[in-house]
N, C-alpha and C positions, 0 to 999 in steps of 0.2 A: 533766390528771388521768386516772389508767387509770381503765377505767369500774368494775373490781370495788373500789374503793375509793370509792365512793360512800355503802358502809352506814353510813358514821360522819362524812359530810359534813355531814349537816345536822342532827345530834344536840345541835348546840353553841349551836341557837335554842329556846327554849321558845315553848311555842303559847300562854303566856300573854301573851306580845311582842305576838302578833299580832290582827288582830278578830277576834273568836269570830266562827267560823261552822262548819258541820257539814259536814265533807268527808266524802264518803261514797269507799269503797276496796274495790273489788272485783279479786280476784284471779283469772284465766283461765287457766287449766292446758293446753296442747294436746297430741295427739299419742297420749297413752296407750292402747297396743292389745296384740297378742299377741306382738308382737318389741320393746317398750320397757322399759325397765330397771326390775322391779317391786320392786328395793331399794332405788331411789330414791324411788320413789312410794310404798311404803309409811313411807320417813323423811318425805315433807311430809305425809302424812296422818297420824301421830305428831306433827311439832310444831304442823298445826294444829287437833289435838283438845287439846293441851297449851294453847295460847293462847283456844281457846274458837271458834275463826275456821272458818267454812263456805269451801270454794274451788269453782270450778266447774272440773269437768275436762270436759274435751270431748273422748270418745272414739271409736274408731276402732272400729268393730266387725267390719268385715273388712278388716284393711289387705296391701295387696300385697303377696307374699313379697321379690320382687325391687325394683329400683328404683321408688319412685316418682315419679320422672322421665321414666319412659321407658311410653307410651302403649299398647306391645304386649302383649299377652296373657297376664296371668301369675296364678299358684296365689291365691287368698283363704286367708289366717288368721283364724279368728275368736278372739274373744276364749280364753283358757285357761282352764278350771276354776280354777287360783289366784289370777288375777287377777279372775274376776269373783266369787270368794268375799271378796276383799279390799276391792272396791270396795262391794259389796253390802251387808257389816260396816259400812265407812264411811258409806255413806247412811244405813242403819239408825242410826249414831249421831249425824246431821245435821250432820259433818264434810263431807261431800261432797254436790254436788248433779252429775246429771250430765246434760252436754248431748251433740246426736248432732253429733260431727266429719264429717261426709262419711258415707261410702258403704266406701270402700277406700283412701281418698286416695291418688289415681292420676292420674295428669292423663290427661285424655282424647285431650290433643294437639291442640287444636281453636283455642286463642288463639296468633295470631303474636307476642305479648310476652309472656313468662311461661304461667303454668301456672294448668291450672283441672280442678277434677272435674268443676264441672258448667255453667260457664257456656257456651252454644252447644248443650249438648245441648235436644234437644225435649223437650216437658212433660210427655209420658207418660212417657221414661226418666228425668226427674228424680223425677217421683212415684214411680217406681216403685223407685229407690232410695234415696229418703228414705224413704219406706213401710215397706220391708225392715230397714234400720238402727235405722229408732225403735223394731218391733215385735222386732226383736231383744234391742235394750238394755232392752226394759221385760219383755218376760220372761227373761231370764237378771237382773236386778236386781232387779227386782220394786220400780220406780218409777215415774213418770211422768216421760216424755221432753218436755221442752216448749220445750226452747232447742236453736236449729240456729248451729252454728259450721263455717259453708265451708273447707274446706281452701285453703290459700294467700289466704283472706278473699275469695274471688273468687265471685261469684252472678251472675244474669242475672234480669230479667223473670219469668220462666218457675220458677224458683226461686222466686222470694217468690209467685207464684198456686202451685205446690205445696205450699208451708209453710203457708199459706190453709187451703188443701182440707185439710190433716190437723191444722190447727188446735194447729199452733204457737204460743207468746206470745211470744217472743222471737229473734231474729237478730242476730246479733254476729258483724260481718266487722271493715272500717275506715271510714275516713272520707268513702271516694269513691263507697258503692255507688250501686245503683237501686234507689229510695224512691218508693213512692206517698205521696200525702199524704190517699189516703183507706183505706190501708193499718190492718187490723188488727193486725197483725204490733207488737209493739215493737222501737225500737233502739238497743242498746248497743255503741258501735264500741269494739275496742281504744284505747286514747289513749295510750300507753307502753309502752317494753318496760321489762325487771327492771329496768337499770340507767341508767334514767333517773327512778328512784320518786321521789329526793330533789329533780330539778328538779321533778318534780310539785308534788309534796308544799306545795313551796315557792310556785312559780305558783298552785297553788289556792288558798293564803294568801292571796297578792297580789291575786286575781281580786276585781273588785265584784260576782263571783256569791257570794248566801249558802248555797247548797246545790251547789256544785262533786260532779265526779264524776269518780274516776280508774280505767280499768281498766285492769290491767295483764296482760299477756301476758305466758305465757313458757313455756319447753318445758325437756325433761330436760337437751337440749344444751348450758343456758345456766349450767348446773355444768359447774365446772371439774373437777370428780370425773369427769364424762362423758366431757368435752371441752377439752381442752387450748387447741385452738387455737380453736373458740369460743366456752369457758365466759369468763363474764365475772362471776361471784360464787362462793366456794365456798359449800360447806352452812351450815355453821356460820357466814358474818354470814348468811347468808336468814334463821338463826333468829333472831340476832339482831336483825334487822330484823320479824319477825313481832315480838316482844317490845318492840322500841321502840314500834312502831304502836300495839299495844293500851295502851298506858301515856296516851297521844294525849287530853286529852278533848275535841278537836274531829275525831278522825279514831272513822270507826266502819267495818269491813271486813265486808261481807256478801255472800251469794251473789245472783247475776244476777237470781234471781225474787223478790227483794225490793226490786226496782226497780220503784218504783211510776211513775214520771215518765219513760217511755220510749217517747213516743207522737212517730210520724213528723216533728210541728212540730219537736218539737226537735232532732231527726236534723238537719230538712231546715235551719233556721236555724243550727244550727252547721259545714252542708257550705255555706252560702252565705258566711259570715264566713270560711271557711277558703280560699273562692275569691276573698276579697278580699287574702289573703295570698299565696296563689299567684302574683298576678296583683305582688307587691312584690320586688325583689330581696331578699335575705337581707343581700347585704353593704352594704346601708344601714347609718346609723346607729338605735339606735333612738326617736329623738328624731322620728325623720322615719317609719319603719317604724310604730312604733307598738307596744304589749302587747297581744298575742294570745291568751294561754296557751292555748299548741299541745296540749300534754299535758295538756288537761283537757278534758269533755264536759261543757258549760255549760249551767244550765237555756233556759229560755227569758228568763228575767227577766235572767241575766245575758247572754246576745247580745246584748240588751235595752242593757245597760249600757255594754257593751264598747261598742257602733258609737254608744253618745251621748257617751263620755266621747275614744274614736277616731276618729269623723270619717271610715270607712275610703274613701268616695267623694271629701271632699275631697284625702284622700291620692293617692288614685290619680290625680284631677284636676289636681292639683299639680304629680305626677313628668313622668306621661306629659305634661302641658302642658305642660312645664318643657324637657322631651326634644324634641317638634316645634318650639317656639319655639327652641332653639339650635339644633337642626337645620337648622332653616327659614334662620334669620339668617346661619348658617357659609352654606349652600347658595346665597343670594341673593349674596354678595358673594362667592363663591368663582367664580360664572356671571358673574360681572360682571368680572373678570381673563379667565375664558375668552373672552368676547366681545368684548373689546376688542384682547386679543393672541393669540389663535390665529385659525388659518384658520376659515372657516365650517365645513366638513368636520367638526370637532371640536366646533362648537359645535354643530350639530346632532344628532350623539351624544349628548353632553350632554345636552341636550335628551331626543331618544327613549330613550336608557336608563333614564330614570325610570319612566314608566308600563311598559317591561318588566320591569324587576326589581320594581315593585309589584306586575305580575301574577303572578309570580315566588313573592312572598313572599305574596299570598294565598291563592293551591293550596298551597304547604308548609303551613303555616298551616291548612287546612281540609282537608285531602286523606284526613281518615279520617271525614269528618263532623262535627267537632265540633274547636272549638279549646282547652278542655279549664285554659284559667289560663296556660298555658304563657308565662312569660317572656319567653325568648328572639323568640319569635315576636310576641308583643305588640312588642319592642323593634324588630325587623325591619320588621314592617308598619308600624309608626309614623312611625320612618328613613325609609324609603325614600316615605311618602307625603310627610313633612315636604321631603325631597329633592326631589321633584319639586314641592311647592308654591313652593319657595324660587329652583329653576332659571324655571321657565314663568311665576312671577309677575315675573323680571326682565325675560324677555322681551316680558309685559304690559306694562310700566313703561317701556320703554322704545318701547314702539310707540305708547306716548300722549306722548311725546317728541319730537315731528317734527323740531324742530332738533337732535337729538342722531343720528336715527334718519337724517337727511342722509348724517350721514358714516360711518355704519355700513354693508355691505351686510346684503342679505337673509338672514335665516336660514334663514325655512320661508316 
């Protein structure tokens, strides 16, 4: 299914079908600065004073003229006179809430994967342009700045002791960041973008949490009026999708600081549940994988629920036992044709290529500090230990053999 054909996917279920429970739907705006399209933004700030719906936009208050991709030195824009006469109207009519996007959102050029404003930078130039950006947007709006939204979702350490000190209540990146868990700070990560609202919507149904939470992202680009090639709804379903929502009686769409239950615990137990996903292939079935719903930010009670009604240790116990036990079994009887009919020469290879491709696959595996859920590398390191216990236990087996180990010669 193309993704902008979602607004009317899930229209054809009544939420009487399903358990009552109260989803909560928060909408996150990104991007909005002094070079973003203000006739777009002033049509969602129109339909969602029309539906009655608060959105949090997360603005840019001096964003870079040129590339934000590119680290070198370039012109700040700050907000326009129209545009912060527009937004200011909006607040003032409790249509809009608004949080500080970055600084300039600029990457610093400082992460060898992807892009960051401000993770790696030290704590006095994070404070010091957070500082600048909040005290900008609360006098040119004349509100209180209290939610920080990292540009590319990216923060550091250093970051959240800044957002501390200037006494922040809220941080909204995604789902991987860095969480104290004695953290004042709340967190509410992205869990979707636009055109995934209806598998939300839907997941959060399903979910055994009673108070499910879906926020959604989305930027100007993801109109198709924008962007061609990667808008993926036009205007007109978004409203009509604003319109389906509100009609919802178990969906209620409110702004970020109306989240009362956004305190690190929950952050941190639904980035630990999500690392038990990580850690599953996708292309399981889900019979064996399990329901996760990805796209929802689950209270505490439902983590709660999910890992007693999923099992996610026995699963992962299961797979990966599952994977060194065949492993093991292929490798003991595959060493056991090599020792019988190849030369020693080969059998001893055999033999030592194990512990070196295990050491092999440990440093990959760990070579940035941290193994991170990663897959693939779980799968490797597994393999190749399972390999070598399956080759060196035949050569065990076989050395407490003396009548067999007669007519064998010597390996090692």
């Amino acid at each position: 299914m193309q993704p902008y054909f979602f607004l009317f996917s899930f229209r054809t279920e009544s939420s009487t079908d399903k358990e009552q429970k109260q989803i909560t739907v928060v909408f996150r705006f990104d991007d909005p600065s002094a070079i973003t399209c203000i006739e777009i933004e002033d049509k969602l700030i129109t339909a969602f004073r029309k539906y009655n719906v608060c959105c949090t936009f997360g603005v840019i208050p001096f964003v870079s003229a040129g590339d934000c991709h590119d680290p070198a030195l370039q012109e700040l824009l700050p907000l326009t006179p129209a545009k912060v006469e527009m937004l200011h109207q909006a607040v003032q009519e409790g249509v809009l809430e608004i949080a500080l996007h970055g600084y300039s959102h600029q990457t610093n050029g400082l992460r060898r994967n992807g892009y960051s404003e401000f993770a790696g930078l030290d704590y006095e130039e994070q404070f010091k342009r957070i500082k600048q950006g909040k005290q900008f947007l609360e006098e040119k709006l004349l509100t209180p700045v209290a939610i920080f939204i990292p540009p590319w979702n990216s923060y550091d350490s250093n970051t959240v002791k800044a957002l501390e000190q200037l006494e922040f209540q809220c941080l909204s990146a995604d789902t991987n960041g860095v969480v104290n868990s004695s953290s004042s700070l709340g967190f509410l990560p992205a869990t979707c973008s636009i055109w995934q609202l209806d598998d939300a919507i839907a997941s959060a149904r399903k979910s055994p949490d009673p108070v499910p939470l879906i926020v959604v992202l989305f930027h100007e680009f993801d109109f198709r009026e924008i962007s061609q090639s990667r808008g993926v709804v036009t205007f007109v379903r978004f409203i009509e999708t604003l319109q389906w929502l509100s009609q919802q009686q178990d969906v209620s769409i409110v702004p970020m600081s109306e989240i009362s239950n956004a305190a690190s615990r929950r952050y941190l137990a639904n980035q630990r549940l999500r690392t038990s996903l990580r850690l599953l292939p996708t292309t399981l079935p889900t019979t064996l994988r399990g329901h996760w719903y990805p796209l929802v930010f689950l209270s505490e009670e439902g983590v709660r629920n999910v890992r007693h009604r999923q099992c996610p240790v026995l699963r992962l116990v299961a797979f990966y036992g599952g994977l060194v036990l065949v492993v093991g079994i292929v490798s003991f009887l595959a060493a056991g044709v090599v020792f019988v009919r190849m030369p020693v020469l080969v059998s001893r290879l055999l033999l030592l290529s194990g512990p070196v491709l295990l050491a092999c696959s440990l440093v990959w595996a760990f070579h940035d500090g941290q193994f991170g859920g990663r897959i693939r590398m779980a799968v490797a390191v597994l393999g190749v230990a399972a390999y070598c216990a399956g080759t060196w236990g035949l050569l065990l087996w076989h050395r407490h053999r003396p009548c067999k180990a007669e007519s064998r010669q010597t390996i090692l």
